[in-house]
N, C-alpha and C positions, 0 to 999 in steps of 0.2 A: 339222180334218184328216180327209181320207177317203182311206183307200187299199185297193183292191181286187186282187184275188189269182184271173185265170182260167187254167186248166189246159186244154188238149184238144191235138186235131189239126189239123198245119200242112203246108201243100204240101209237096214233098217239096223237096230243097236236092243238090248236087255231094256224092258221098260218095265217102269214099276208104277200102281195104282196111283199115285199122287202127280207124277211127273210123268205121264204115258210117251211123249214126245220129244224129240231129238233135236238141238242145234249143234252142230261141231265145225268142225276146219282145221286148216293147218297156218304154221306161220313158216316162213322160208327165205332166208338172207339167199341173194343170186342163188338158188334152188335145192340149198343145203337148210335141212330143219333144223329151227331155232329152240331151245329147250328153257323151261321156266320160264317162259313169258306170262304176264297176266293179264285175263281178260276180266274186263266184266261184264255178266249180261244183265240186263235192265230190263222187266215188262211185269204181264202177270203171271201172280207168285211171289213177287219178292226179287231181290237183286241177289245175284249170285255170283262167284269167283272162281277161276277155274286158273292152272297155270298146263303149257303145252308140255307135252312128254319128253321122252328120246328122240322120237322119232317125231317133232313138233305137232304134233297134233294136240286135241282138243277137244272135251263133247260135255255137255250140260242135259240134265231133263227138266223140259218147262211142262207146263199144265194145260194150255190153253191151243187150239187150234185159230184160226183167220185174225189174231193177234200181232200186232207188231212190238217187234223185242230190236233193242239196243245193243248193242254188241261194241265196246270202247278195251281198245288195246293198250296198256298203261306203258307209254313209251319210258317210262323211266327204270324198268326193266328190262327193255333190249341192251344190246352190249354198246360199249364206250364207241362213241364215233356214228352209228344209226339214227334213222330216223325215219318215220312214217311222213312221206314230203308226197303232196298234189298239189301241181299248181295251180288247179280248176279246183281244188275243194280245201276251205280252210279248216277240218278239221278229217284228215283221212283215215287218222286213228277211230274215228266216230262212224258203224255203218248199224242202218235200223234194218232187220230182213222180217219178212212178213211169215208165219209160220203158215202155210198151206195145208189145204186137206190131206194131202200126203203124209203130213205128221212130221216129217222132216225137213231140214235144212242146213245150208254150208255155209261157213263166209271164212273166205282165204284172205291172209294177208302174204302178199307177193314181195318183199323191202328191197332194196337195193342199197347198195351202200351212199351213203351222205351226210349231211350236217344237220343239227336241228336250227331253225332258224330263232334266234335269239332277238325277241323286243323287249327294248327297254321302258321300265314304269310308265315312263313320263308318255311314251310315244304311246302304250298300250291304256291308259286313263284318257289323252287325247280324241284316239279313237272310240272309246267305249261312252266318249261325253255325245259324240257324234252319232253313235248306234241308236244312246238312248234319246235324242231330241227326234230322229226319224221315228223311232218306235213311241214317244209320248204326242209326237203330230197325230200318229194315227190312232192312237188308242184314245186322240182327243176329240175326233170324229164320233166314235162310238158313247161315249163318255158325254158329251152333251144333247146327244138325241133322249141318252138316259136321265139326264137332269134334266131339261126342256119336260118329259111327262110326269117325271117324278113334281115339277114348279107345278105345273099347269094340273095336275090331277091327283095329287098324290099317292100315285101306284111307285111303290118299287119292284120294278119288271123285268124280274128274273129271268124272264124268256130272252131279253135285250142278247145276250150272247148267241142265242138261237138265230138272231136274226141278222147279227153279226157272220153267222156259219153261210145262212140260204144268200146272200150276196154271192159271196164262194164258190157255193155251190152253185148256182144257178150260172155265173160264170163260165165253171170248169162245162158244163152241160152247153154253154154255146159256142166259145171258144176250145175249149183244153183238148184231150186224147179223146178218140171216138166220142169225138160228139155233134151238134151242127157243122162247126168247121168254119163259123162267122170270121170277120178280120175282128184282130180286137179293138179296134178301132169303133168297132161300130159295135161286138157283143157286150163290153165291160159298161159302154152306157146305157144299153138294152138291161142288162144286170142292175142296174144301180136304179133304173124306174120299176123294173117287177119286186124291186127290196118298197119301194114307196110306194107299190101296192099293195104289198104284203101289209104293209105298215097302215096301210087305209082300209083293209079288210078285216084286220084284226080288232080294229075302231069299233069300226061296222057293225062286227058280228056278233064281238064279247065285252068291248070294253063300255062301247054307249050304253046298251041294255042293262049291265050291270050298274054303271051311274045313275042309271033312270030308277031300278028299283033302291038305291040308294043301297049298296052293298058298303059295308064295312072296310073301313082301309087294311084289318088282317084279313079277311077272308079274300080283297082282291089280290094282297099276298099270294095267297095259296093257290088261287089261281094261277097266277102267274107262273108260280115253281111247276104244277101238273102241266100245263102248256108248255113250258120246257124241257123237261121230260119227253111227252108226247113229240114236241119236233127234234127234237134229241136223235131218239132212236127209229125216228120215221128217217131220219141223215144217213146212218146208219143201214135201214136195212136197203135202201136206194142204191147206196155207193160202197157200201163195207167199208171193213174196219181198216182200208191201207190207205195209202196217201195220194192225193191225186196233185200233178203240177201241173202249174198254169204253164204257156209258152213263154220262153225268155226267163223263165227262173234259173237258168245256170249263164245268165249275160258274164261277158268277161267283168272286172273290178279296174276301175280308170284310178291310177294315183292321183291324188288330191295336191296334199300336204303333208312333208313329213312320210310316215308309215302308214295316213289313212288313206285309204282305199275304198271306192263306192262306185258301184255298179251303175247299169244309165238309169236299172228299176229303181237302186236305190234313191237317185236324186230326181227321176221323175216325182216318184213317192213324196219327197219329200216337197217337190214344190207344187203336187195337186194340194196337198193337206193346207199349205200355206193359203194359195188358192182361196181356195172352199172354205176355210177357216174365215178369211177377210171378208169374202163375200158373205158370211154366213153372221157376222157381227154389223155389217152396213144393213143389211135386212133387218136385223133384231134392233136396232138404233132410230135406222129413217123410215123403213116402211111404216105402213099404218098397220097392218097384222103384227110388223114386229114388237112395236108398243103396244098394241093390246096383249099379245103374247106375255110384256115384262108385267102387265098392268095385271094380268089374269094370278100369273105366281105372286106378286105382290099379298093381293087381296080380291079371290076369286066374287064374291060376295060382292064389295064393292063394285068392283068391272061389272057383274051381270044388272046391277043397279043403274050402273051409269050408260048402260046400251049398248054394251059388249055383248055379239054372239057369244057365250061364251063355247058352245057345242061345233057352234063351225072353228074355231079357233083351236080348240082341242084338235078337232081332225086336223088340220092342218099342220100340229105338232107333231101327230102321228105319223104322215105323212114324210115330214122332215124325219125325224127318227127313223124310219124305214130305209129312207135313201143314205143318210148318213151312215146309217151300221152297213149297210150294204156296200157300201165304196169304203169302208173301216176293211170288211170283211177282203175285200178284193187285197188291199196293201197288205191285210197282214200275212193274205197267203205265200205272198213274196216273202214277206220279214221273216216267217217261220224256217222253212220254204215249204209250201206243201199244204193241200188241205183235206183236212180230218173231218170224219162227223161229229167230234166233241173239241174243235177248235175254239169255239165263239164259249162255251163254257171253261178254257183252261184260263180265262182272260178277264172272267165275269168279275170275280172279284178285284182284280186290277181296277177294270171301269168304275165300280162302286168305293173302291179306294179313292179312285182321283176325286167322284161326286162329293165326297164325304169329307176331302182335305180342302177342297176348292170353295166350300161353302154350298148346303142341300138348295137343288131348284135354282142356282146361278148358274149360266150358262159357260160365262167368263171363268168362274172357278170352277168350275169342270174344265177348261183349257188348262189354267195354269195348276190346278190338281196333277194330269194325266200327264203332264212335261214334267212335272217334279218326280213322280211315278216311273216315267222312261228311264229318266235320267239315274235314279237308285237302282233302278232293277240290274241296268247292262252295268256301272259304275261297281256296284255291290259283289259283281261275282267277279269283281280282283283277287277278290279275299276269301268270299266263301264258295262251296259247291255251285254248279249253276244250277242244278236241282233245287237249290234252297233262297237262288234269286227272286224270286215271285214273294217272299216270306219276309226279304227284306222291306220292300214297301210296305205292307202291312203294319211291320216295326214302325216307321216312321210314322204312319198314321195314327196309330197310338201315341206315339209321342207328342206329336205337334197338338193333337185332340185336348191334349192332358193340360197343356198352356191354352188353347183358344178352342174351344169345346165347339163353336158357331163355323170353325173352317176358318181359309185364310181370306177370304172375302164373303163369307156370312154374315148374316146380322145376328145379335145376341139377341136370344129372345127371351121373355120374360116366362117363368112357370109358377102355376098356383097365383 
């Protein structure tokens, strides 16, 4: 099976006020066009469907230029015996093309004749238990930077995804395509102290001032969502709206066990989180900062009574938060693959899903929150859309909330 995947510029096509802009293409069995196939494209404007001609072509009008649109070929339309098979990409039916200032764009599908490769339940829940424990390690990195300020200060800090992104980015800027050219070796750790700076400046500038005049727990809210915003589209106008990849995001996938398959980023990935995770709960247990840390979320009051900085201690949290989103921000460009200037925001409520099931201001349940988290998100889309995976979590948090309202390691607490 050989299928090829070309991108560029196509003559221009009839355009109309709503949809000024062009995607098309052809699909083509060994170089004869395929007729009624269905695509779908995906972006902004809404998702739309289109099926190929006579002569296999194709063409949509989208609305948006420097946008990235989805493009999914509904293999269960090609003819009896086909199949969209790459053995470097596990979904080849799946291409995203970025619409350029040209206004146009193409994406061909090239098929060749072959088999669809057929997994079975058992082997395809296996793997997706394995996706989702690497994607809830990492989403458990970001996830208690977020609990750790929410314990210690009571901000819920909506920019947390923002700074999930500037790890990423800052990253792809010393390592990735035109940019220093660092080994990663040496830029991803460089990336992970400028996030734990970020994270002591943001202390610094906004958030101590504002504790000092004693600002309102909604108004630092709102803060926090303008600040996000603000580094949003500061992502954005830096890097534009296409995808940038780290180096080694297309690593071959080493057999495991069975049908799973994990890449070396994969299982690096997965044994820095472990890592960092262990280290990061011996610090919060035997250090002396760590226990004031637990003593501060406890009962901030108390702690400042009994001779707790409690202001140096804060920064310190911030500090941790910074780096942690920042090394979140690096794995998850791999897990995505690819990073965006609104990545750390597609996640955000993920992270406040895990704070929120794990019990608010614990550190521990923000771990075991963000793994129950991984594990329904990749688990969940057996069954439903993957567009609708993110929604399943949510689900669960209502539900579990409904029986233990404190999280699954909260404390109940008393009202009125």
């Amino acid at each position: 099976m050989l299928m090829g995947i070309f991108v560029s510029s196509v003559p221009a096509f009839a355009t109309d006020a709503e949809n000024p802009y062009r995607i098309s293409g052809n699909v083509q069995l060994d170089g004869e066009p395929l007729e009624g196939v269905r695509l779908v494209i995906d972006g902004p404007g809404g998702e739309q469907e289109v099926e190929t001609d006579a002569n296999g072509q194709w063409r949509v009008g989208v609305p948006e230029r420097g946008e990235t649109y989805t493009v999914t070929l509904d293999e269960e339309t090609l003819p009896e015996g086909i199949a969209v098979v790459d053995p470097e990409d596990d979904s080849p039916n799946i291409k995203e093309v970025e619409m350029g200032q040209g206004g146009r764009a193409t994406v061909n599908f090239f098929i060749g004749e072959g088999e669809r490769n057929v997994t079975g339940f058992f082997d395809q829940f296996v793997q997706r238990i394995i996706q989702g424990l690497s994607f809830g390690l990492m989403l458990a990195l970001a996830a208690i930077g977020l609990s750790l300020v929410y314990g210690t200060t009571g901000i819920s800090n909506f920019a947390h995804g923002e700074m999930v992104t500037f790890g990423a980015v800052i990253a792809a800027a010393l390592v990735g395509p035109a940019s220093l050219a660092l080994p990663w070796w040496l830029g991803f750790p460089v990336a992970v102290v400028l996030s734990a700076v970020l994270g002591l400046v943001m202390d610094m500038a906004l958030w101590r001032p504002l504790r000092r005049r004693r600002v309102g727990i909604v108004q630092l809210m709102i803060v926090s969502i303008g600040l996000s915003l603000a580094m949003r589209y500061t992502f954005q106008f830096f890097i534009g709206g296409g995808t940038i990849q780290l180096p080694g995001s297309n690593a071959p996938r080493i057999p495991l066990f069975g049908t799973v398959e994990l890449s070396v980023i994969d299982l690096a990935s997965l044994a820095i989180c472990i890592v960092v995770i262990v280290a990061f709960a011996l610090w919060l247990t035997r250090s002396r900062i760590g226990k004031a840390t637990r003593a501060i979320s406890d009962n901030p009051s108390l702690a400042a009574a009994s001779g707790i900085d409690v202001d140096f201690v804060v920064r310190i949290v911030w500090i941790l938060a910074g780096a942690l989103a920042g090394l979140a921000g690096i794995l998850y460009a791999y897990y995505r693959p690819g990073i965006r200037w609104d990545m750390g925001a597609q996640i955000l409520l993920l992270m406040f899903a895990a704070v929120i099931l794990g019990g608010l201001g614990t550190a521990y349940g923000a771990l075991v929150g963000a793994i129950i988290v991984g594990i329904v998100v990749e688990v969940s889309s057996l069954w439903i859309p993957s567009d609708l995976k993110y929604a399943s979590a949510l689900f669960i948090l209502i539900v579990i909330l409904l029986f233990r309202p404190q999280g699954i390691l909260g404390r109940r607490e008393r009202i009125g």
